[in-house]
VOPAGU-2260 file (C-alpha; in pm, 1 decimal, decimal comma):
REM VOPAGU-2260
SITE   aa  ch    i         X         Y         Z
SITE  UNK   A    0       0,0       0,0       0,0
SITE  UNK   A    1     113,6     341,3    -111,7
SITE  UNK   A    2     195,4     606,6     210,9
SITE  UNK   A    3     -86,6     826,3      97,3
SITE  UNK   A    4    -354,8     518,4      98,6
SITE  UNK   A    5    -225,6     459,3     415,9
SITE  UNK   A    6    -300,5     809,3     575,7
SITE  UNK   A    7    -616,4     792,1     436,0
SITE  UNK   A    8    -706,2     529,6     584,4
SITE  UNK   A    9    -571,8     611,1     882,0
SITE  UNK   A   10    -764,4     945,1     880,7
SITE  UNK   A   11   -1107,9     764,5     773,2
SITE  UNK   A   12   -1033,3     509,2    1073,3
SITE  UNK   A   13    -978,3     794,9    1332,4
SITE  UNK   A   14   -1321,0    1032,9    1190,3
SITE  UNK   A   15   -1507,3     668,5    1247,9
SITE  UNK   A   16   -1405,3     669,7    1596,6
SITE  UNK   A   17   -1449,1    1042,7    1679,4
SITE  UNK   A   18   -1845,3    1039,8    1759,2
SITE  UNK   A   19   -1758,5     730,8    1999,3
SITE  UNK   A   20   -1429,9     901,2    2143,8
SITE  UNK   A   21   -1598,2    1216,1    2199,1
SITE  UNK   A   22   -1913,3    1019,7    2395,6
SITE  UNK   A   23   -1730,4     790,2    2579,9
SITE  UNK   A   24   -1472,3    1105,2    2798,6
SITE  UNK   A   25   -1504,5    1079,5    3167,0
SITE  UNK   A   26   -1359,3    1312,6    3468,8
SITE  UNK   A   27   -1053,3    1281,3    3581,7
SITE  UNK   A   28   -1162,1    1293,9    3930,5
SITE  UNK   A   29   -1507,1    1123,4    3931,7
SITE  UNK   A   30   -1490,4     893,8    3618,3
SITE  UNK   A   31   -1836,7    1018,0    3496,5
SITE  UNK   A   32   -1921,7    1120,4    3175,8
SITE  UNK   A   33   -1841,8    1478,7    3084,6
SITE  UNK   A   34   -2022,8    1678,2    2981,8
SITE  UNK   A   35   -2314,7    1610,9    3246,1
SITE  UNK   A   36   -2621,2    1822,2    3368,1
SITE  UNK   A   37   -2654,5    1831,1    3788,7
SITE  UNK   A   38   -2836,6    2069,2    3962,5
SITE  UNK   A   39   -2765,7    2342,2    4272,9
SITE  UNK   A   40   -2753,6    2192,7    4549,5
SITE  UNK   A   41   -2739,3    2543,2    4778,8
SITE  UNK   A   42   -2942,2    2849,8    4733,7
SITE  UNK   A   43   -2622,7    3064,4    4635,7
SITE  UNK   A   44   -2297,5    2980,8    4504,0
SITE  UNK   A   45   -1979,8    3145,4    4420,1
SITE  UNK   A   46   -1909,5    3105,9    4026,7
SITE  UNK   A   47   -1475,8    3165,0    4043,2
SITE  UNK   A   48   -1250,3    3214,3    3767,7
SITE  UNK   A   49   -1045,7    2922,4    3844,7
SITE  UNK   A   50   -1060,1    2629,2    4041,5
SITE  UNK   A   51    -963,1    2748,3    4377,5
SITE  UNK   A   52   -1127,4    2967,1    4660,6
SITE  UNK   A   53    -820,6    3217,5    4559,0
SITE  UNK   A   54    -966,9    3310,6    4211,3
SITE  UNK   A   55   -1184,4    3586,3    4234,9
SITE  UNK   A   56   -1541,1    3549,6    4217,6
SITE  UNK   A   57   -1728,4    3656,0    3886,6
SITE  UNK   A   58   -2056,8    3580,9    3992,2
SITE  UNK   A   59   -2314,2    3409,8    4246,8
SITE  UNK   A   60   -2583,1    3175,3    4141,1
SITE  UNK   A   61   -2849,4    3222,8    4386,0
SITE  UNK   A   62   -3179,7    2927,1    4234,2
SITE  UNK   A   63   -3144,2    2646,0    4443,7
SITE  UNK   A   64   -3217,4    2334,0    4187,6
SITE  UNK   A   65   -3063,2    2560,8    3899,0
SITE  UNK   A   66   -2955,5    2277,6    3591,2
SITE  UNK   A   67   -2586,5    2321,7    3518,0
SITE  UNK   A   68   -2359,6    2166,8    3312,8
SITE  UNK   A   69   -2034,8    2034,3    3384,8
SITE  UNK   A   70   -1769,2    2033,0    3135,4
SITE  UNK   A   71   -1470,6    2001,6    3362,6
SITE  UNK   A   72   -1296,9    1840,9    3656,5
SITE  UNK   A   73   -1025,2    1985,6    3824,6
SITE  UNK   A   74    -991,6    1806,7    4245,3
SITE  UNK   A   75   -1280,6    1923,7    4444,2
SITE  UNK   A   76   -1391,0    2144,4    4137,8
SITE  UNK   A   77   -1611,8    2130,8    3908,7
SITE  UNK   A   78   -1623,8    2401,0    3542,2
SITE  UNK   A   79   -1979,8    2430,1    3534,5
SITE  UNK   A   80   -2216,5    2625,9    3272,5
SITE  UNK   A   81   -2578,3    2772,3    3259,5
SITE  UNK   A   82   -2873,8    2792,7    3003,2
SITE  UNK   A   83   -2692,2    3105,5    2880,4
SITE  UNK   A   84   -2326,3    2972,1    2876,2
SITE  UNK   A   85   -2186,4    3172,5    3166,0
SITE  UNK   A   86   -1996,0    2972,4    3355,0
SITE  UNK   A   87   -1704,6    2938,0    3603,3
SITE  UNK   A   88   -1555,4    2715,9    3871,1
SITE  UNK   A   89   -1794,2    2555,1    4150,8
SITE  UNK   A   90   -1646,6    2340,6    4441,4
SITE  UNK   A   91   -1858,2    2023,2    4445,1
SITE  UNK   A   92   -2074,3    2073,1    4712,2
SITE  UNK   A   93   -2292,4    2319,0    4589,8
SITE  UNK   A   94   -2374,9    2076,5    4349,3
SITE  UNK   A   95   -2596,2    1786,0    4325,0
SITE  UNK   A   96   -2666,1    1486,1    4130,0
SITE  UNK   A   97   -3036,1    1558,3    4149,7
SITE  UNK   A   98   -3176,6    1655,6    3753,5
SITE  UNK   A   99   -3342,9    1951,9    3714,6
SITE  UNK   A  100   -3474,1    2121,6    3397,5
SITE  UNK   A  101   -3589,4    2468,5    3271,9
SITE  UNK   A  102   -3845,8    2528,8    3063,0
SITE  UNK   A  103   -3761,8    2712,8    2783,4
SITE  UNK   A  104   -4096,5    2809,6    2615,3
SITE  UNK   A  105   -4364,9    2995,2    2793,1
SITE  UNK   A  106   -4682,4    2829,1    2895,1
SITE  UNK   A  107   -4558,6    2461,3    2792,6
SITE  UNK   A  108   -4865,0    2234,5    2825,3
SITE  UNK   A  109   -4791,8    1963,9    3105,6
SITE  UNK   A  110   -4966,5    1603,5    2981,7
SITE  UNK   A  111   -5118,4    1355,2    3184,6
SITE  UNK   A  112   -4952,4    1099,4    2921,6
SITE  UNK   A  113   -4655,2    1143,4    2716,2
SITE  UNK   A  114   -4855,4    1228,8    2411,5
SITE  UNK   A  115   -4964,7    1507,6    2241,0
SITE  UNK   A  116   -5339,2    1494,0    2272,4
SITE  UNK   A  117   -5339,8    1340,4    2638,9
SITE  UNK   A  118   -5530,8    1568,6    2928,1
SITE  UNK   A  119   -5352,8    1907,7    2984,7
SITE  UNK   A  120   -5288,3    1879,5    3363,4
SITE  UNK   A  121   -5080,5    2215,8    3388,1
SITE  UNK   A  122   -4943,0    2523,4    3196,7
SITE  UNK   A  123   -4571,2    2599,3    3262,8
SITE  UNK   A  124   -4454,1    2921,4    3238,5
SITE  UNK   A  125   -4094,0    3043,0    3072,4
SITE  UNK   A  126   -3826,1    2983,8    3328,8
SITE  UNK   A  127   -4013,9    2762,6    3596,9
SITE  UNK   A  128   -3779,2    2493,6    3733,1
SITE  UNK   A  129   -3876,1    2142,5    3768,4
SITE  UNK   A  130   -3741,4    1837,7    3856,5
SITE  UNK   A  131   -3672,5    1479,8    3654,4
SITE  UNK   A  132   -3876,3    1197,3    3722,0
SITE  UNK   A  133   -3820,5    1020,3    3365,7
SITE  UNK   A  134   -3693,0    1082,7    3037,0
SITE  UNK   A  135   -3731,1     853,8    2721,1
SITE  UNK   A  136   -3665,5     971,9    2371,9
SITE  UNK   A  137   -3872,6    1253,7    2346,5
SITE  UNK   A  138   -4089,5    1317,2    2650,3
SITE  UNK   A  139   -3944,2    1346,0    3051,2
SITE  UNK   A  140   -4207,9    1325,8    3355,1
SITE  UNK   A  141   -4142,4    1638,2    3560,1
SITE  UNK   A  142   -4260,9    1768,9    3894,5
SITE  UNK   A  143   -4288,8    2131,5    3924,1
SITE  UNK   A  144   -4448,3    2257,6    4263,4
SITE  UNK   A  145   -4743,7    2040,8    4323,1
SITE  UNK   A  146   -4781,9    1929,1    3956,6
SITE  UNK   A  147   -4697,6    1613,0    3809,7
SITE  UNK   A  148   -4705,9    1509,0    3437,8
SITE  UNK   A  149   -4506,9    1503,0    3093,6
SITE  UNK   A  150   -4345,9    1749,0    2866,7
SITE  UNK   A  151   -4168,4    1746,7    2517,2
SITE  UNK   A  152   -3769,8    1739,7    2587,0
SITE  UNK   A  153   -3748,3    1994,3    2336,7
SITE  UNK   A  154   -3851,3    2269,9    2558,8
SITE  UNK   A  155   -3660,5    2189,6    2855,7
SITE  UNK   A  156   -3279,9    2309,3    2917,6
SITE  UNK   A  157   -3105,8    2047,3    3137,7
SITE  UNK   A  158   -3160,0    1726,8    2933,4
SITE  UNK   A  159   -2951,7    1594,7    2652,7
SITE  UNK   A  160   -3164,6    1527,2    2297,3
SITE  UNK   A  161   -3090,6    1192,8    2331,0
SITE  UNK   A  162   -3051,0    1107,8    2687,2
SITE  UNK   A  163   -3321,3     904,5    2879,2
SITE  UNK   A  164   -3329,8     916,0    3257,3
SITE  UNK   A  165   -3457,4     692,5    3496,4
């Protein structure tokens, strides 16, 4: 085989294994997947420029159950991100494991079954926060205040596309 062919297939076998490279990265200090969506665990915490209480703080998150998304591990810190993309430094016990979403379009009809004609049980408005019961492909159970019921994944900030949660 000619050194070109070669590289070419070399490149074809590494772009195969990309999608499956990219989905399989864990944290160095937790071994779970990264990204990942958690929640706040507090009712206000410090958002640092680096992973250390010496970095100044840019900003304080202050939504207990706030979805965030981790995209980094660094010891007892975590690089964390919000619906809008801000993000900074966290130390890990602000944070929980609990999954929480935001809904993203105002007045989001909340179904007694995951279907589109099933009973309208409540109306969601822009911003509420609720937490994960379920997810399947396209629908996740949620419980916001005192309501119960299913909503299209599409509106919700927090959940991967194609995630499912138990």
């Amino acid at each position: 085989m000619k050194p070109f062919a070669i590289s070419l297939l070399a490149l074809a076998l590494l772009l195969v294994q990309l999608p499956s490279l990219a989905a399989e990265e864990r944290g160095s200090v937790t071994n779970l997947p990264i990204p990942r969506y958690v929640s706040m665990k507090a009712s206000e915490g410090n958002v640092r420029r680096g992973p250390s209480r010496t970095h100044r703080i840019d900003w304080i998150f202050k939504r207990r159950d706030t979805p965030l998304l981790i995209t980094a591990e660094h010891g007892h810190w975590r690089r964390v991100q919000d619906r809008d993309g801000a993000g900074g430094w966290m130390h890990y016990t602000l944070l929980s494991g609990v999954r929480t979403v935001i809904v993203e379009t105002d007045m989001l009809e909340m179904r007694a079954r995951p279907q589109s004609d099933a009973l309208t049980v409540a109306q969601l408005e822009l911003g509420v926060v609720a937490r994960i019961e379920e997810c399947g492909e396209t629908w996740c159970r949620l419980r916001a205040a005192t309501h119960n019921g299913w909503v299209e994944k599409q509106h919700l900030w927090g959940v991967a596309p194609g995630e499912t949660v138990d």
